[in-house]
KOLMARSE-81852 format. One record per atom (N, C-alpha, C, CB): residue number from 0; chain; atom name; x, y, z. Coordinates in steps of 0.2 Angstrom, whole numbers, padded with zeros to 4 digits, always signed. Glycine has a CB too. Layout:
BEGIN
R  vexke  vexnu  nuvo     c1     c2     c3
R    NUM      A    CA      X      Y      Z
...
//
This chain:
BEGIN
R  vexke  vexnu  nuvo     c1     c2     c3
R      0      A     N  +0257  +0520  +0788
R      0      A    CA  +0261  +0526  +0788
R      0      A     C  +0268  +0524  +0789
R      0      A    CB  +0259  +0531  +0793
R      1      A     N  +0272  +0526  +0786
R      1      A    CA  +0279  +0522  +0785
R      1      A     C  +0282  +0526  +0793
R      1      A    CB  +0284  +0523  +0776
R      2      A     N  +0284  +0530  +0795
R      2      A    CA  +0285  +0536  +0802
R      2      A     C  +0283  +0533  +0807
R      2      A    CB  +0282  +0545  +0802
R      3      A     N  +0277  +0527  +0807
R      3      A    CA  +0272  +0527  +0815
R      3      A     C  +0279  +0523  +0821
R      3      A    CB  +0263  +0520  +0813
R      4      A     N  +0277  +0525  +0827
R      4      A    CA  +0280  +0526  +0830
R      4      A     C  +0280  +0517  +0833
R      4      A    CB  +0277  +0532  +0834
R      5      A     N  +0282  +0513  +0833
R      5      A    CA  +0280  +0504  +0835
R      5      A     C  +0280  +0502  +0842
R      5      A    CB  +0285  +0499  +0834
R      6      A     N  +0285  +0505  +0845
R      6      A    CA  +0287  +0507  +0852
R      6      A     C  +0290  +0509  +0855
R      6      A    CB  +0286  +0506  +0854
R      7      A     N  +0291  +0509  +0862
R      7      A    CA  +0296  +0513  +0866
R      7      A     C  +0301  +0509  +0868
R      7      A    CB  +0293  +0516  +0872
R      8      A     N  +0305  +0509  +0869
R      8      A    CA  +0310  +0504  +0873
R      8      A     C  +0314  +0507  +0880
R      8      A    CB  +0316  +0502  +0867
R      9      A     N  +0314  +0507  +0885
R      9      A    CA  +0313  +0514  +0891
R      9      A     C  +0318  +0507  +0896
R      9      A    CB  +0301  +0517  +0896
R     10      A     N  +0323  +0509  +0895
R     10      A    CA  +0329  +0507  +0898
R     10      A     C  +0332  +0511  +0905
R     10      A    CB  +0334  +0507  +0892
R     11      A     N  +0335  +0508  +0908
R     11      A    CA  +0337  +0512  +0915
R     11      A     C  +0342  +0520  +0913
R     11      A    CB  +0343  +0506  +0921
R     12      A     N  +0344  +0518  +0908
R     12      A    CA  +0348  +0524  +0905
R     12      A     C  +0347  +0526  +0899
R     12      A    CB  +0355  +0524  +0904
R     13      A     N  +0343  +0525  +0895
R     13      A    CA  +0340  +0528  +0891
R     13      A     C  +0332  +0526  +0888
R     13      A    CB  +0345  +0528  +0886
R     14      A     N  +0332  +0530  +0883
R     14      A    CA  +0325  +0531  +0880
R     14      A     C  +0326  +0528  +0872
R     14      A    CB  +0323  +0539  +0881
R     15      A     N  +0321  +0522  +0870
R     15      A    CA  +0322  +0521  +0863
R     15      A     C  +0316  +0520  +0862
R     15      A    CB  +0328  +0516  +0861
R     16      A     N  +0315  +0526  +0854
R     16      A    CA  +0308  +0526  +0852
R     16      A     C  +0310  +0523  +0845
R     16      A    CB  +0304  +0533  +0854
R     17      A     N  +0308  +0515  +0844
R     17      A    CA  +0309  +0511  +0836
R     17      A     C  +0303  +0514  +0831
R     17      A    CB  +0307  +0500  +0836
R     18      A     N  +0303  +0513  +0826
R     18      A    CA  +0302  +0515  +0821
R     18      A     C  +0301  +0511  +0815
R     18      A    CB  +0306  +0518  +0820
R     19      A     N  +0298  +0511  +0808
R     19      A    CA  +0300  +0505  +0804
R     19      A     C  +0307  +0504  +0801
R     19      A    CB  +0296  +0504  +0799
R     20      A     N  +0309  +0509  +0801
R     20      A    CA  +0318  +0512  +0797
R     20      A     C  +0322  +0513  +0800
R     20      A    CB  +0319  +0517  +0793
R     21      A     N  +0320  +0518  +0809
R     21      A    CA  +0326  +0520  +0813
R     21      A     C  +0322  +0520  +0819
R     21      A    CB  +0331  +0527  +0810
R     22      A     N  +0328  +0524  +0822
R     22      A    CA  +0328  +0521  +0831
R     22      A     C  +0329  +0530  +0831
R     22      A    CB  +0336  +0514  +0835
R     23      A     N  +0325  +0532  +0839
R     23      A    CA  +0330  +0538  +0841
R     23      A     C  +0329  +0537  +0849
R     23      A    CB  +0329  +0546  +0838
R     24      A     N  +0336  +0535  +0851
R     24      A    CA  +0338  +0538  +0856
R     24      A     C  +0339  +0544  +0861
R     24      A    CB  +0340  +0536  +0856
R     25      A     N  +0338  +0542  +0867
R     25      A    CA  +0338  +0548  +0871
R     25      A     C  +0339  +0548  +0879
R     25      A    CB  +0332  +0550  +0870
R     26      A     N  +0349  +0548  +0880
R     26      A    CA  +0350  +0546  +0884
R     26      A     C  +0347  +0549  +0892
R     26      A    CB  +0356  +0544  +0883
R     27      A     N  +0345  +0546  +0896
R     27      A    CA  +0343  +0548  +0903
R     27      A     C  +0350  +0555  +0905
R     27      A    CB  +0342  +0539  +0909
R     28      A     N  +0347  +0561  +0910
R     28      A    CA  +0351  +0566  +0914
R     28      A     C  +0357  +0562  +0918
R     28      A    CB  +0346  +0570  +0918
R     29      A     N  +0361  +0562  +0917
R     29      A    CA  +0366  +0560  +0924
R     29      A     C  +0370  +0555  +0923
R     29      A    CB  +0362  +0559  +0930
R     30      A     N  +0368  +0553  +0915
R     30      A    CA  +0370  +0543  +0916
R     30      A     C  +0379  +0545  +0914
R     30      A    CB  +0364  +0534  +0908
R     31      A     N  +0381  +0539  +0914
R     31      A    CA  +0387  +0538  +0914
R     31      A     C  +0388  +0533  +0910
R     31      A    CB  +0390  +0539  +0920
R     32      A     N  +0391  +0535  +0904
R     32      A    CA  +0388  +0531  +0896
R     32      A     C  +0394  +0526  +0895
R     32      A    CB  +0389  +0538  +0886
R     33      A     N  +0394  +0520  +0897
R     33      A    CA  +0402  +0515  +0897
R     33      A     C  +0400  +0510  +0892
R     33      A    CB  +0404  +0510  +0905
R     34      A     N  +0405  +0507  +0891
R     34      A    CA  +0403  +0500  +0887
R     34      A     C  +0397  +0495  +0889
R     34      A    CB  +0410  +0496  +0887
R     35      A     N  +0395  +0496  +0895
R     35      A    CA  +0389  +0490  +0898
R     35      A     C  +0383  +0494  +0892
R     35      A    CB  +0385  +0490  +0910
R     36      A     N  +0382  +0501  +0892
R     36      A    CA  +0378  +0505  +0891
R     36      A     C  +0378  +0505  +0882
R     36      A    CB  +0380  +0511  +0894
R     37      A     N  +0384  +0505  +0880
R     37      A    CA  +0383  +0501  +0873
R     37      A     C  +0384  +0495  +0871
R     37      A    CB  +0386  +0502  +0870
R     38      A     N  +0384  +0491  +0874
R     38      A    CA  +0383  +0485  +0872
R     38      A     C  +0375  +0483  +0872
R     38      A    CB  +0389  +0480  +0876
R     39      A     N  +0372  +0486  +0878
R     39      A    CA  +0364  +0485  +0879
R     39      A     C  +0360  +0487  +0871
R     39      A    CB  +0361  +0493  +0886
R     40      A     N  +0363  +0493  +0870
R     40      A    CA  +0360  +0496  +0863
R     40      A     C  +0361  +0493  +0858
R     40      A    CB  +0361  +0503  +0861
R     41      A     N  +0367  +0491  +0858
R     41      A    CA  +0370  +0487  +0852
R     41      A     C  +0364  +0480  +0851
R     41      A    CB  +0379  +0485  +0854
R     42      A     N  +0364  +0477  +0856
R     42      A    CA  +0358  +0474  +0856
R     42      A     C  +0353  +0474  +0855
R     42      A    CB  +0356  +0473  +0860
R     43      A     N  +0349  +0480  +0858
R     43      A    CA  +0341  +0483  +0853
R     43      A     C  +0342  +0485  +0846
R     43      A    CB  +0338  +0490  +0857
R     44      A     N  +0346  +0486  +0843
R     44      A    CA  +0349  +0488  +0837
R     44      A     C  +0350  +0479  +0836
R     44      A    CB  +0356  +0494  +0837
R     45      A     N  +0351  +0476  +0836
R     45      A    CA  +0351  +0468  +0833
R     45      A     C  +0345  +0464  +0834
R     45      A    CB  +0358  +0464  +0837
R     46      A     N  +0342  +0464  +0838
R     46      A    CA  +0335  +0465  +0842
R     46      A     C  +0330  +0467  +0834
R     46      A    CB  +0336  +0472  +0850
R     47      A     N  +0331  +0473  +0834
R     47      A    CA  +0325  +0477  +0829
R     47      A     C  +0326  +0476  +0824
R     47      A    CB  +0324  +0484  +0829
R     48      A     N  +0333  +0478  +0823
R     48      A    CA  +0334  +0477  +0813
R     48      A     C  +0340  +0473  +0812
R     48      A    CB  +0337  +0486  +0810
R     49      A     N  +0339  +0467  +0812
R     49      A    CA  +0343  +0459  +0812
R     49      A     C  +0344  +0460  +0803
R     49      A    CB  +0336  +0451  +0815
R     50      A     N  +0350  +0461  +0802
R     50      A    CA  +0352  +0460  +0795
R     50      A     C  +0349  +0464  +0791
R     50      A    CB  +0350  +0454  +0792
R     51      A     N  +0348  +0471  +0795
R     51      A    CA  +0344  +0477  +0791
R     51      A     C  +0346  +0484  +0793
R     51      A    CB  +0336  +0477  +0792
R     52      A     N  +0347  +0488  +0785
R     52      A    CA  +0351  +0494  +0786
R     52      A     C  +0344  +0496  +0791
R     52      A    CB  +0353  +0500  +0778
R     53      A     N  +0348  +0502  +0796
R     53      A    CA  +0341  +0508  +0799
R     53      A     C  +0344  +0512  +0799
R     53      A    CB  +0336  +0509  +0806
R     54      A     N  +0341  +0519  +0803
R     54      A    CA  +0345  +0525  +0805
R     54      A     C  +0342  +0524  +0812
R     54      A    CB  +0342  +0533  +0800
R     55      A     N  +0350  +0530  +0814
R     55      A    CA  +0350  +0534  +0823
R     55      A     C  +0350  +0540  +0822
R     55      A    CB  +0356  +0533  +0828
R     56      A     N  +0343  +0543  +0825
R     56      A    CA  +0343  +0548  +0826
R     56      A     C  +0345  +0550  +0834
R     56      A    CB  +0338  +0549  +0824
R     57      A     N  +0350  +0553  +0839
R     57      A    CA  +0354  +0554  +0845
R     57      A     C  +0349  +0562  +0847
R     57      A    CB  +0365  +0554  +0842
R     58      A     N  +0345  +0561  +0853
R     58      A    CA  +0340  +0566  +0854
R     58      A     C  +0343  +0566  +0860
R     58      A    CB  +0331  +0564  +0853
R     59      A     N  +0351  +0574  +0859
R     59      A    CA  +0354  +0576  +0864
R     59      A     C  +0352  +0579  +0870
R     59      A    CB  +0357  +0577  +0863
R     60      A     N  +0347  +0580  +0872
R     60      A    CA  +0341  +0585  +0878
R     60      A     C  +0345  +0584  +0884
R     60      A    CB  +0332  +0582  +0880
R     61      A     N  +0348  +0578  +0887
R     61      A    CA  +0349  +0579  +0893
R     61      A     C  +0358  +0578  +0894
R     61      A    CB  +0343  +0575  +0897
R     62      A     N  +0359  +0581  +0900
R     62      A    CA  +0368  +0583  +0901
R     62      A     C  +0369  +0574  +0903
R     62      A    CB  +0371  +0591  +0910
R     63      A     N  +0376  +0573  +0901
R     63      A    CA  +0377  +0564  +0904
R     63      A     C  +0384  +0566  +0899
R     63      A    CB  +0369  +0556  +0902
R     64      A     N  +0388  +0560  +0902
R     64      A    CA  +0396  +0559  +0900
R     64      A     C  +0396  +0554  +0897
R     64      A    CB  +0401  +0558  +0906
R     65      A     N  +0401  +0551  +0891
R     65      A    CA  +0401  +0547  +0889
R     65      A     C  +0410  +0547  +0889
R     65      A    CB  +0397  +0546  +0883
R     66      A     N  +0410  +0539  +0894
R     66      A    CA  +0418  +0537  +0891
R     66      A     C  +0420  +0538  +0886
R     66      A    CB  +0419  +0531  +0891
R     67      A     N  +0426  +0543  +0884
R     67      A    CA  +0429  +0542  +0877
R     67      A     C  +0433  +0537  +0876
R     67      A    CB  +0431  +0546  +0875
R     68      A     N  +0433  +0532  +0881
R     68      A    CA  +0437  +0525  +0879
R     68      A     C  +0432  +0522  +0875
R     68      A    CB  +0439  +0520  +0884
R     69      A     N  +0427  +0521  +0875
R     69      A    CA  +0421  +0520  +0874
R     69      A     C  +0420  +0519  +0868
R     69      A    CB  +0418  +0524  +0876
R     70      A     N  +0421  +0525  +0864
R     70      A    CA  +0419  +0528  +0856
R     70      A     C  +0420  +0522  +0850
R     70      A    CB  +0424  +0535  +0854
R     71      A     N  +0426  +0519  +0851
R     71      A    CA  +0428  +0513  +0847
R     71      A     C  +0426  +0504  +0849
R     71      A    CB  +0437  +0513  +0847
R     72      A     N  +0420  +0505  +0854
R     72      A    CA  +0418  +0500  +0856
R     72      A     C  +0412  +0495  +0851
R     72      A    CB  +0416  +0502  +0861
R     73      A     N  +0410  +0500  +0846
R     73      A    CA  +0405  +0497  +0840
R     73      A     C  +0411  +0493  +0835
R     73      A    CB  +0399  +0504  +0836
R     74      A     N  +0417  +0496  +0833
R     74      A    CA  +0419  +0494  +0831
R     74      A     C  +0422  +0488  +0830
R     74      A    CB  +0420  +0497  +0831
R     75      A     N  +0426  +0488  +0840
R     75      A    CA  +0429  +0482  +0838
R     75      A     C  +0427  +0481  +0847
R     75      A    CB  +0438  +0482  +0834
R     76      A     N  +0422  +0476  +0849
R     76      A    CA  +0420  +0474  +0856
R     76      A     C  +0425  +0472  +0860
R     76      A    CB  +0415  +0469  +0857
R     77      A     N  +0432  +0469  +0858
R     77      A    CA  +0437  +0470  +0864
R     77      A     C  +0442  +0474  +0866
R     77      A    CB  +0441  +0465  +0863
R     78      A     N  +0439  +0481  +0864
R     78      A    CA  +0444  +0486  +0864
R     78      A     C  +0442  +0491  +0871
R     78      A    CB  +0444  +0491  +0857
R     79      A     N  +0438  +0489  +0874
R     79      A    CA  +0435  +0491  +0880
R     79      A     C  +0435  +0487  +0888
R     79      A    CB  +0429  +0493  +0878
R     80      A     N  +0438  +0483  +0883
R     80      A    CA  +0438  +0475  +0888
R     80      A     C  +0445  +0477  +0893
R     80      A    CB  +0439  +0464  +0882
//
């Protein structure tokens, strides 16, 4: 079944459930979303799908802040440094 679930990936601040094509996260209540926090993910995402398109699906349920210094941190990793 191409949808089956592979596994969980259950991190101190979030939730990642892989997929064969995409990912969806689900960040924990209360966390406080910084660059350590993406760069972790950015990892499981290089980790799973090494030289391969996927999708993110962002499963927004629970309240938590993200740095908006933050936001340009996939783009370019020394901009949060």
């Amino acid at each position: 079944m191409q949808n089956q679930l592979l596994k969980i990936i259950d991190l101190d601040f979030v939730s990642i459930e892989v997929y064969p094509n995409f990912l969806i996260t689900t960040i924990k209540e209360g966390v406080v979303f910084d660059t350590i926090e993406l760069e972790t993910i950015y990892q499981v995402f290089e980790n799973q799908f090494p030289n391969k398109d996927f999708g993110l699906i962002a499963n927004r349920v629970h309240d938590y802040t993200v740095n908006p210094t933050c936001s340009r941190c996939g783009q370019d990793p020394y901009f949060c440094q």
